[in-house]
Residue, then its C-alpha position, 0 to 999 in steps of 0.5 A: x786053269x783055262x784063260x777063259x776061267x776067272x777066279x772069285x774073290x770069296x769073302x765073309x764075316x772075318x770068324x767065319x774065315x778063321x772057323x772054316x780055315x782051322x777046321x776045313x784046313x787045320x790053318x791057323x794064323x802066323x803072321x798079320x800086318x796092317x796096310x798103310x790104308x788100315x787093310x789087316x793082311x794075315x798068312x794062315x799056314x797048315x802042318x801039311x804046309x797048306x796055305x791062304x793069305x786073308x784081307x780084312x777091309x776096316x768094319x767090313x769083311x775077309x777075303x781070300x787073296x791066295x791059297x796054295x801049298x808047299x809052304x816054307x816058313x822061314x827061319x829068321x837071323x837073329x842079330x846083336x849082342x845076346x842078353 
């Protein structure tokens, strides 16, 4: 990308984002927080290891943070005592 290129932050009604990520994608959700300012934060991931990041203002609409691919997930430690 050239440095005179700027990118556009795309947003929509938050169904919309989800419907054109699972069909256009196949990116279904596996991860969301909530911001200390009530912002939703969500990780959308692929099989074919595609991926997009989404921010969700409080009432308002859902914006593409990032996409890329090469997604890894991580496998988490489990640690304690077993039940």
């Amino acid at each position: 990308m050239s440095s005179t290129a700027k990118a556009e932050m795309l947003c929509a009604e938050r169904e919309n984002v989800i419907q054109g990520l699972e069909r256009g994608y196949a990116e279904i959700p596996i991860a969301r927080g909530l911001a200390a300012n009530g912002v939703l934060i969500e990780v959308f991931t692929s099989p074919a290891g595609t991926f997009t990041i989404v921010m969700t203002q409080p009432g308002g609409p859902s914006c593409l943070l990032i996409v890329g691919d090469h997604w890894n997930g991580l496998v988490t430690k489990v640690t304690g005592n077993p039940i």
